[in-house]
BALOBA-1460 file (C-alpha; in Angstrom, 3 decimals):
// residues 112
<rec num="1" residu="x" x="0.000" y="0.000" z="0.000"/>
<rec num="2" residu="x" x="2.832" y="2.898" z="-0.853"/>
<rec num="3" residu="x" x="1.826" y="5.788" z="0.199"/>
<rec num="4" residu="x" x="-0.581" y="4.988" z="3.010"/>
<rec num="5" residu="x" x="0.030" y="7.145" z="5.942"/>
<rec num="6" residu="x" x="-0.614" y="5.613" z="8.913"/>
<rec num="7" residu="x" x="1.386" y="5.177" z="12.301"/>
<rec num="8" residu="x" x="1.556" y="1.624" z="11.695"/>
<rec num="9" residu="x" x="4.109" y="0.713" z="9.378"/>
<rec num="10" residu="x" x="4.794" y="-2.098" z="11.248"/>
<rec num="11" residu="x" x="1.275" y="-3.637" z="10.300"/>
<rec num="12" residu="x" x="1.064" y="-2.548" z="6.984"/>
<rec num="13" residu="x" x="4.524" y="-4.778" z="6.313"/>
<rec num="14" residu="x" x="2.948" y="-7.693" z="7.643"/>
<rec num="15" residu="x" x="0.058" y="-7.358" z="5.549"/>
<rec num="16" residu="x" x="2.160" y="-6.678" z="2.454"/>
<rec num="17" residu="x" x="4.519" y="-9.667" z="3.411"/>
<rec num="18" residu="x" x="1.454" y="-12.010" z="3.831"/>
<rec num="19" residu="x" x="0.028" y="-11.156" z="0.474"/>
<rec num="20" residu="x" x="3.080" y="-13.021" z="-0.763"/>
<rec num="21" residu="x" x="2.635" y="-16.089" z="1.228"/>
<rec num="22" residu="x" x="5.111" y="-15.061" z="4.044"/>
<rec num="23" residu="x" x="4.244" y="-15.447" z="7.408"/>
<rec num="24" residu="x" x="6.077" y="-14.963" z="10.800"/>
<rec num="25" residu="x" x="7.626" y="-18.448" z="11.833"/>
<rec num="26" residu="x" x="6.230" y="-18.690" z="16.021"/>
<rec num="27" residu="x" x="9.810" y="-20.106" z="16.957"/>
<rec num="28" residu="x" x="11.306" y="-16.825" z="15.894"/>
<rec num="29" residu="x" x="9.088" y="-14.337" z="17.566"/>
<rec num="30" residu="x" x="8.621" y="-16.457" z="20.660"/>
<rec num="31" residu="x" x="11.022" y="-17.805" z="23.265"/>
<rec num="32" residu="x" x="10.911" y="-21.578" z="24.756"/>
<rec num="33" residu="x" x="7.945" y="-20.862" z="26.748"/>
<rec num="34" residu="x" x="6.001" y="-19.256" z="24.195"/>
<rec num="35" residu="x" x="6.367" y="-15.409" z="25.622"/>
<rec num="36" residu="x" x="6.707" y="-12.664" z="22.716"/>
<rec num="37" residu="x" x="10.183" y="-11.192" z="21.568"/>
<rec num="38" residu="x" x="8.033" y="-8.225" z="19.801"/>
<rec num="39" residu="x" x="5.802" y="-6.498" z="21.873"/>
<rec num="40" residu="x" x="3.312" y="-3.782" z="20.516"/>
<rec num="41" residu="x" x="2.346" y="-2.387" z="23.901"/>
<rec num="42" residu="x" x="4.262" y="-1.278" z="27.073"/>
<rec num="43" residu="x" x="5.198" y="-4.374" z="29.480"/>
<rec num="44" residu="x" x="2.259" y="-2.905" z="31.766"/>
<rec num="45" residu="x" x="0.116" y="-2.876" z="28.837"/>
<rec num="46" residu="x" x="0.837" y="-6.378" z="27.906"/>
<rec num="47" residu="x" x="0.697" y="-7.815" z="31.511"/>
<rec num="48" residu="x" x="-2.422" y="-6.368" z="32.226"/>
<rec num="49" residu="x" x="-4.348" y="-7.560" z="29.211"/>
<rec num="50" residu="x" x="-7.115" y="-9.569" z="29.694"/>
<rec num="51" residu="x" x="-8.677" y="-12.164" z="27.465"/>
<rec num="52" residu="x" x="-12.075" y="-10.756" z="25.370"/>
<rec num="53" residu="x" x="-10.956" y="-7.289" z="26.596"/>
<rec num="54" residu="x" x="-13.027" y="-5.202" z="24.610"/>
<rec num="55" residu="x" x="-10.592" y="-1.664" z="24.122"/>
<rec num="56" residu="x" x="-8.658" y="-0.437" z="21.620"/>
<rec num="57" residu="x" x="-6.492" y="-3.747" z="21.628"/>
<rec num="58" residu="x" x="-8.744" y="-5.906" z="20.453"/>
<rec num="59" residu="x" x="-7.202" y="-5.938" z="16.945"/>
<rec num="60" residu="x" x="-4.180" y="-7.581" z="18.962"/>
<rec num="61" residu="x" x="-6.372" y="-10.436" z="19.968"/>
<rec num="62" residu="x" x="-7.577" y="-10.715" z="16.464"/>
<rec num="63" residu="x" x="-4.340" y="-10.520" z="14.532"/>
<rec num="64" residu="x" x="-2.695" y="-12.399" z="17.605"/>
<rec num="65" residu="x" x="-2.177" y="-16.819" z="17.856"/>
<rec num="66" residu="x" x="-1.870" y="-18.365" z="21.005"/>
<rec num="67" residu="x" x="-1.259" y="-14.914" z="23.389"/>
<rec num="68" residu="x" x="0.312" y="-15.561" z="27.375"/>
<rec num="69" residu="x" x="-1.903" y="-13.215" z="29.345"/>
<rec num="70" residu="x" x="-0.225" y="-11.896" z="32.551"/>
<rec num="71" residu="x" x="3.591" y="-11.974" z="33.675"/>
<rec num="72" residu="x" x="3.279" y="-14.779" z="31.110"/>
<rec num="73" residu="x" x="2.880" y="-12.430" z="27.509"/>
<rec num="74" residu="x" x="6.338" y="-10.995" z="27.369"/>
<rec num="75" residu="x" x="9.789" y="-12.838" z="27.069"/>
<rec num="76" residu="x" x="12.881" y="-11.641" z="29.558"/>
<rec num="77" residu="x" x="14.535" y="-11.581" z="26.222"/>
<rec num="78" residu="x" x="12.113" y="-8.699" z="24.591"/>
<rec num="79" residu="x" x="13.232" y="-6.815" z="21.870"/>
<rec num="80" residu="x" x="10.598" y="-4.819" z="21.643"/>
<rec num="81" residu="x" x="7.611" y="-2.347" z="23.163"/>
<rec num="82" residu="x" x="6.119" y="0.083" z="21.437"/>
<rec num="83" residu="x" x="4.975" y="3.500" z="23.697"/>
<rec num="84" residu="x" x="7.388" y="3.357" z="25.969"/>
<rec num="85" residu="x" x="9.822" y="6.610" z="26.848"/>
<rec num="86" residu="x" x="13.683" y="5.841" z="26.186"/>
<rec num="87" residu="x" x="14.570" y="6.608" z="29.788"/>
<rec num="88" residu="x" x="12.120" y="3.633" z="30.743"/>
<rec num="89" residu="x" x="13.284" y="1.335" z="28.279"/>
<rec num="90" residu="x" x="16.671" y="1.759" z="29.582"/>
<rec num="91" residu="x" x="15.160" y="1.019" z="33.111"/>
<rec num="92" residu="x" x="13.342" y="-1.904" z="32.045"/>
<rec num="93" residu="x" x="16.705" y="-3.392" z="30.641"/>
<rec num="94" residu="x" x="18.433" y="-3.388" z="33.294"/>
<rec num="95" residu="x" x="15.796" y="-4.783" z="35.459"/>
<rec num="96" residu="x" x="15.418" y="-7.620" z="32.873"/>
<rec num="97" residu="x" x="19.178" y="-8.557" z="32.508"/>
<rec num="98" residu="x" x="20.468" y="-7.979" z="36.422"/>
<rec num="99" residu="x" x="22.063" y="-4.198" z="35.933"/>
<rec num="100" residu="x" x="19.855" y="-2.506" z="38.395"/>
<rec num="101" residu="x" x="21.652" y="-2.236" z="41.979"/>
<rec num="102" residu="x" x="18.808" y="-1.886" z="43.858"/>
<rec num="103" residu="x" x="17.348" y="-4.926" z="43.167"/>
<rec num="104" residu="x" x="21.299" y="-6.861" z="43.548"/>
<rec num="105" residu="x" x="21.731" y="-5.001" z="46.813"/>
<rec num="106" residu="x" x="18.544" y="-6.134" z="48.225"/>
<rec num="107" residu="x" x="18.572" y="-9.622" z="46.857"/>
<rec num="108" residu="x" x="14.746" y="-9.759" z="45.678"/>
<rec num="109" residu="x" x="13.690" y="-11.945" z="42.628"/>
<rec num="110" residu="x" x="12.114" y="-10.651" z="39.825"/>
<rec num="111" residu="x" x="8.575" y="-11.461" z="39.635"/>
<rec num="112" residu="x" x="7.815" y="-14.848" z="36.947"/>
């Protein structure tokens, strides 16, 4: 669709890639336990989401196979969140990977 302007691009490739028969293989956008790599919310967005929510994300549940609800939807391994400030994504790293001295000083698990 060149020359569409919309905010997302992201969808419009996915549309344009599946008119030619190519589809997103699970095994690369999941990890082992089935949690998303690519994540088109924030993580509190995504955790919070509720099965037959009725909102604006319901095109997620329709364009979506097999979705993790809860602490479940979102891998420790994320590549991806869309809507989230720089200075939080930065946060949320090293909260994810073990770089945030708080949490080391204090010895508390992340939740699972």
């Amino acid at each position: 669709m060149p020359g569409l302007e919309t905010f997302a691009e992201d969808v419009q490739v996915a549309n344009c890639l599946a008119e030619q028969g190519v589809y997103p293989a699970m095994d690369l956008t999941r990890d082992h336990m089935g949690a998303e790599y690519f994540n088109p919310f924030t993580p509190d967005t995504h955790i919070h989401l509720k099965k037959g929510q009725t909102s604006q994300m319901h095109w997620f549940e329709a364009c979506s196979f097999q979705i993790k609800y809860g602490y479940a939807c979102c891998s420790s391994y994320a590549a991806t969140y869309h809507y989230i400030e720089p200075s939080a994504m930065r946060r949320l790293y090293a909260l994810l990977h073990g770089h945030c001295p708080a949490l080391q000083q204090q010895h508390r698990p992340l939740p699972p």
